[in-house]
C-alpha positions in Angstrom: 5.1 24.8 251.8 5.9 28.2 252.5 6.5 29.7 256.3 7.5 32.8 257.3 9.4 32.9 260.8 9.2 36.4 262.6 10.1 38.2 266.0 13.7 36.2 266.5 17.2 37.1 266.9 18.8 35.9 263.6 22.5 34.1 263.3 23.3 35.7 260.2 26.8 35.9 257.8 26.7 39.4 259.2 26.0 38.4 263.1 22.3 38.8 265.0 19.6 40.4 263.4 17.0 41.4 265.2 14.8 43.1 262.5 14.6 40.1 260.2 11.9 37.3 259.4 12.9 34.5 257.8 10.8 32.8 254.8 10.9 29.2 254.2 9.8 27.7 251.0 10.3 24.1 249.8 12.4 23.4 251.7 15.0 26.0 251.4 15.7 30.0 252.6 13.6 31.9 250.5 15.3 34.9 251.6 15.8 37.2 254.5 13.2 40.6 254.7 12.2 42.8 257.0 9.2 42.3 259.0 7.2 44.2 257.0 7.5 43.3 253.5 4.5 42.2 251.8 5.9 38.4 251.1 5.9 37.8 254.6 2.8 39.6 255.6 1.1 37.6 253.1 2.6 34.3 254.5 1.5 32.0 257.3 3.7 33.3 260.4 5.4 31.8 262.7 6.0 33.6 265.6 9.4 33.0 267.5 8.4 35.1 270.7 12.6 36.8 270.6 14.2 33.3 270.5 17.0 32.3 269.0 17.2 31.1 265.7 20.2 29.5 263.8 21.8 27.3 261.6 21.0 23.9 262.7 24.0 21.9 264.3 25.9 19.4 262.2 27.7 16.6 264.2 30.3 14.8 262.2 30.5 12.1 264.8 28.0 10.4 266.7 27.9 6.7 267.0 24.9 6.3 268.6 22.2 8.1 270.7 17.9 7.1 271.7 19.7 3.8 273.0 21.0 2.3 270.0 24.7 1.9 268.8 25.2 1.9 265.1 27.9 -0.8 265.0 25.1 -2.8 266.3 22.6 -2.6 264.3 23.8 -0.8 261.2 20.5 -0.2 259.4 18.6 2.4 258.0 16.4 2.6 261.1 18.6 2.4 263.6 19.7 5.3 261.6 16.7 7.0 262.0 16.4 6.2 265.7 20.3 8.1 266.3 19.1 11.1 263.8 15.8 11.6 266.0 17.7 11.3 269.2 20.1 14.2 268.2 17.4 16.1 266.4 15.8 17.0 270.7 19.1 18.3 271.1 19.4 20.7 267.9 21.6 18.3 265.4 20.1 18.6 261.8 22.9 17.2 260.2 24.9 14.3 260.7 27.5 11.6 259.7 26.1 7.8 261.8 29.8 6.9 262.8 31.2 3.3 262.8 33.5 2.4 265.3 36.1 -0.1 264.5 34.6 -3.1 263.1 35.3 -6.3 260.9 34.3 -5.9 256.9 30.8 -7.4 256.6 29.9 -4.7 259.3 31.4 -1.8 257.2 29.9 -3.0 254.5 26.7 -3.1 255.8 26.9 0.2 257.4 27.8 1.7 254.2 24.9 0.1 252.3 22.8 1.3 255.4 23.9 4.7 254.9 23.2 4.9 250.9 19.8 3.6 251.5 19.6 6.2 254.0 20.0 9.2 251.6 18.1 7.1 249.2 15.1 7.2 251.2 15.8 10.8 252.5 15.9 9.9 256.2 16.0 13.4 257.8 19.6 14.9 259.1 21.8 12.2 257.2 24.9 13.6 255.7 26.3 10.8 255.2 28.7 8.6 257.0 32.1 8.1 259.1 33.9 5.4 259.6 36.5 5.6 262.6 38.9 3.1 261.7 39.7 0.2 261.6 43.0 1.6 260.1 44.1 2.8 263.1 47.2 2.4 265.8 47.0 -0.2 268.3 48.7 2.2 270.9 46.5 5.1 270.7 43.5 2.6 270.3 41.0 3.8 273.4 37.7 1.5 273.4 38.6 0.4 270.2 38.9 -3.1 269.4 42.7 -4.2 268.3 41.3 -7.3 266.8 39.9 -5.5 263.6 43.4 -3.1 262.8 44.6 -3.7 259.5 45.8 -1.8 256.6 43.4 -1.7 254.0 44.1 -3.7 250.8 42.9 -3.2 247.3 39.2 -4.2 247.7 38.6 -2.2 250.9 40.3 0.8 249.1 38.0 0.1 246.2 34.8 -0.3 248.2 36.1 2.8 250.0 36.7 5.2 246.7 33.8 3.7 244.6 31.1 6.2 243.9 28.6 7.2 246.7 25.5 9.1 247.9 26.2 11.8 250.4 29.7 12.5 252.6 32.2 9.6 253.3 34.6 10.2 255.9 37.4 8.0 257.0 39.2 8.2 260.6 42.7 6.3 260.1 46.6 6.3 261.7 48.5 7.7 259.0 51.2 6.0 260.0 49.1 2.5 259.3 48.4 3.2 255.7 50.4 4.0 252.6 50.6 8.0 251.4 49.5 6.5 248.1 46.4 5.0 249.6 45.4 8.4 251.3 46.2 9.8 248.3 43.6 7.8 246.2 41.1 8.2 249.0 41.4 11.7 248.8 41.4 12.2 245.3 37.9 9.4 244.8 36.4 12.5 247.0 36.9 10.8 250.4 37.4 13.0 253.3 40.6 11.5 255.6 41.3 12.5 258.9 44.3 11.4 261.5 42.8 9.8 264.8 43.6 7.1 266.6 47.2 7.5 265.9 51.0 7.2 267.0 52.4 9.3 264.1 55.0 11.5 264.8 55.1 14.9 263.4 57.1 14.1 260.3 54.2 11.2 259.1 51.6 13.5 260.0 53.0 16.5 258.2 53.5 13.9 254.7 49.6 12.5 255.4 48.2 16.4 255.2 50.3 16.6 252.1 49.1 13.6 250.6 45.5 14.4 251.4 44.4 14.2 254.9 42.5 17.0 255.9 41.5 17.1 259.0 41.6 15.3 262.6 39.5 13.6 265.1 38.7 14.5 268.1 41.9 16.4 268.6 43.9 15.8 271.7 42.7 12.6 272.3 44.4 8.8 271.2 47.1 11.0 269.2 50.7 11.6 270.1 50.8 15.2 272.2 52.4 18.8 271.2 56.3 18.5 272.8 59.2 20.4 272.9 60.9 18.4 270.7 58.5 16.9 268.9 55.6 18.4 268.1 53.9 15.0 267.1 50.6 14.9 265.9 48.9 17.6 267.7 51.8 19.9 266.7 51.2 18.6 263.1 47.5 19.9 263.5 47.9 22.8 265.1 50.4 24.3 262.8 48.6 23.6 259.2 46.6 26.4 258.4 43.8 24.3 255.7 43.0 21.3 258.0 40.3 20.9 260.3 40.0 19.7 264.0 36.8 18.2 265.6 36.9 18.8 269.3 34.9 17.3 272.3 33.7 20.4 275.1 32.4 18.3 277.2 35.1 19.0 280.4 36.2 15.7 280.0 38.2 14.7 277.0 40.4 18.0 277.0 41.0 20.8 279.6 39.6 23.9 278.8 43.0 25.7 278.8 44.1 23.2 276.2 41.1 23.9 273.9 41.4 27.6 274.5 45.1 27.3 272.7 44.1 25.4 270.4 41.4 27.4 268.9 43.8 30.5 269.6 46.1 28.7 266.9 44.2 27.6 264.2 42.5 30.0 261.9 39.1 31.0 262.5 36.7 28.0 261.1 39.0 25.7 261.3 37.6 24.1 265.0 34.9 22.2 265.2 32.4 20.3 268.0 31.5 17.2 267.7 30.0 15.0 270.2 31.7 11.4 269.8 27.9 10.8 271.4 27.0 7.1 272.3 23.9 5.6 273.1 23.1 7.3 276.4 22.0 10.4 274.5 18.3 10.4 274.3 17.7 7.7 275.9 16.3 6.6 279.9 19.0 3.7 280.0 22.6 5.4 280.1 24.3 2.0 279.9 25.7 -0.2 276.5 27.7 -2.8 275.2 30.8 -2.0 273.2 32.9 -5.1 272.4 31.1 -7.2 274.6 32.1 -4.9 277.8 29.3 -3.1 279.5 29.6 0.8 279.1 28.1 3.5 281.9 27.0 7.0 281.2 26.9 9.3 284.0 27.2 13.1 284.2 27.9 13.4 280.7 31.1 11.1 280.3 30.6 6.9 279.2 33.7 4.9 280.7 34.3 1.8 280.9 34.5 -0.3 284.5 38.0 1.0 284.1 37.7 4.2 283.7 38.9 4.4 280.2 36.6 7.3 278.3 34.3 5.6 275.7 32.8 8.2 273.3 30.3 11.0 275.2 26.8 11.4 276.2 27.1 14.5 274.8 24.9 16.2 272.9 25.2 19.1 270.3 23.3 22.0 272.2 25.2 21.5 275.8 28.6 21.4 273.6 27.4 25.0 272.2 27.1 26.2 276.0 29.7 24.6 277.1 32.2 26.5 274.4 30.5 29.4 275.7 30.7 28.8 279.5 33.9 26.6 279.5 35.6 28.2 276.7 34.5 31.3 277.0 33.3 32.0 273.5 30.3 34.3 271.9 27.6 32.2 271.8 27.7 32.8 268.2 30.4 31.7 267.5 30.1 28.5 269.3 27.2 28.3 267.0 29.8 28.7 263.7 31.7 25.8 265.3 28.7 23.7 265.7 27.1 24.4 262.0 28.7 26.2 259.5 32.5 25.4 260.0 31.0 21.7 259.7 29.3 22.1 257.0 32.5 23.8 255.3 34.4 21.1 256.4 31.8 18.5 254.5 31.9 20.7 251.6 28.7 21.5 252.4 29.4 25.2 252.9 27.2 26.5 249.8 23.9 24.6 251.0 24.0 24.1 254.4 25.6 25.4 258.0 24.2 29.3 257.6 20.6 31.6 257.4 21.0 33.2 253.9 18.8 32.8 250.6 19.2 29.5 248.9 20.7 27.7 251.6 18.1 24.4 253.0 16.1 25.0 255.5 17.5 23.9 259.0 17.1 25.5 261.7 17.2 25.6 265.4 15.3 27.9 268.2 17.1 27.8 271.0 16.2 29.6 273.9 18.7 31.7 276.7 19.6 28.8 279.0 20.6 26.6 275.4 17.7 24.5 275.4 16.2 23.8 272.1 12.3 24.8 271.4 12.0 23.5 267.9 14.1 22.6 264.6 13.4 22.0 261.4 14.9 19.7 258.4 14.9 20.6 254.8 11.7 22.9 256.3 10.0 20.4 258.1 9.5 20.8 261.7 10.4 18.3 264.2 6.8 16.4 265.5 
């Protein structure tokens, strides 16, 4: 299939392009030419009316969305169901996230997951799992019950070959440098949330192969005076990541604004740490058998204790614009291609250049998406 998309205003490597049409063929960026040039002339159009047009959003943590959690149901459709949730909202790539769970759950979610890319269900990445290595103190909606360390079969399951990315959410402090080490080196992507480490243990996990941190700010030890802990940790290594959640919830703007003033530039990404509500008519779940609410764009519990988002890729863009402050393109890098260089994704995915696959979002001046398209296909 070949499609040739004209009249936009282009995210490109080199910023927006107004002047450019954008050809689409198998699935992939054919290339970038001016309007003019005989292989798009000759091609069918498609005519973006000055929209936007960029790299579609990659979310590297959403647990649920269209009214299904993953720990749930950890299938391949339920799997589907999340991807076309997030797909209304501009995400085109992303990792189904497992929240703390027992093994037979993990294991299922990760056989769910391979079948997944298997069967090429659109937007899948791959898959996180957030825990259950994690720190009983910093442990938010998670459930204590399921906090181990992982032993030799776990870390064997966890490091055997795979489809796609697999990234793991644990306390550094909670599992051996060696094990993070192996994790790392089997091609594993390990990141510090959930977490009591202080700033020495967090400084030996990025040397013995973490690289990077969820949902920064939140259920980790804060940046003192004193002791920088494992914000402080983060914020000072120059080659790790940070997902963040805009959302005016999670973290104050003023805190996010320093934070993306002290890493280096790609380094920050958004993520949604979306539940259920996103997508769907019923903003209401189940986690751990206690009934979670949704309501102006926060899920808590009846006690008020945050429990993932209802956020959703597109209103994090604007908000790192309108919160933040930020180019909208920018806020676009965060939400695409730093991701996708995170994943080690950065040659194929996350940017609008020749040879890169085909996803793509329109998105209009108030941040609402018009259309996207996966691997070239656009959304029904």
């Amino acid at each position: 299939m070949t499609l040739a998309l004209i009249n936009g205003r282009v995210l490109t490597g080199h910023g927006w392009q107004n002047n450019l049409a954008v050809l689409l063929e198998g699935g992939h960026i054919a290339d970038l030419l001016p309007p003019d040039d005989p292989r798009i002339r000759n091609a069918p159009q498609h005519d973006l009316q000055g929209a936007r047009l960029l790299p579609g959003f990659i979310d590297v943590q959403v647990n649920g969305g269209g009214g299904v959690l993953f720990n749930d149901a950890p299938t391949v459709e339920t799997i589907r169901q999340i991807g076309a949730a997030h797909r209304r909202y501009g995400t085109t790539g992303f990792l189904p996230t497992l929240i703390s769970d027992d093994v037979q759950v993990m294991r299922a979610a990760l056989d769910a997951v391979e079948q997944a890319l298997a069967e090429g269900v659109p937007g899948v990445l791959g898959i996180h799992l957030e825990g259950p290595y994690l720190a009983p103190a910093r442990k938010g909606v998670h459930d204590p019950k399921f906090f181990h360390t992982p032993g030799s079969d776990e870390l064997a399951q966890l490091c055997a070959p795979h489809r796609g990315v697999r990234l793991l959410t644990l306390a550094p402090e909670r599992v051996p440098l060696a094990s993070i080490g192996a994790l790392a080196a089997a091609g594993v992507i390990v990141c510090a949330g959930h977490t009591a480490a202080d700033y020495a243990t967090t400084h030996a996990a990025l040397a013995a192969g973490v690289r990077g941190f969820t949902h920064l700010f939140n259920a980790m030890t804060p940046f003192g005076s004193r002791e920088p802990g494992v914000v402080g940790a983060a914020l000072e290594d120059v080659d790790s990541w940070c997902g963040v959640i805009v959302d005016g919830h999670h973290v104050h703007p003023a805190s996010l604004r320093v934070a993306i003033a002290a890493k280096p530039r790609g380094k920050m990404l958004l993520v949604t740490d979306a539940m259920p509500p996103v997508g769907a008519d019923d903003p209401h779940f189940v986690l751990n058998g206690e009934t979670i609410t949704g309501k102006d764009g926060i899920c808590q519990t009846a006690q008020g204790v945050l429990a993932g988002s209802a956020l959703d890729m597109a209103s994090a863009v604007r908000n790192a614009v309108q919160m933040l402050g930020l180019p909208l393109g920018e806020a676009v890098r965060m939400a695409s291609t730093y991701p996708a260089d995170f994943l080690g994704l950065g040659a194929s995915h996350g940017r609008i250049a020749a040879g890169y696959q085909a996803d793509l979002v329109v998105l209009d001046d108030e941040y609402h998406v018009q259309q996207s398209w996966i691997a070239g296909v656009a959304n029904a």
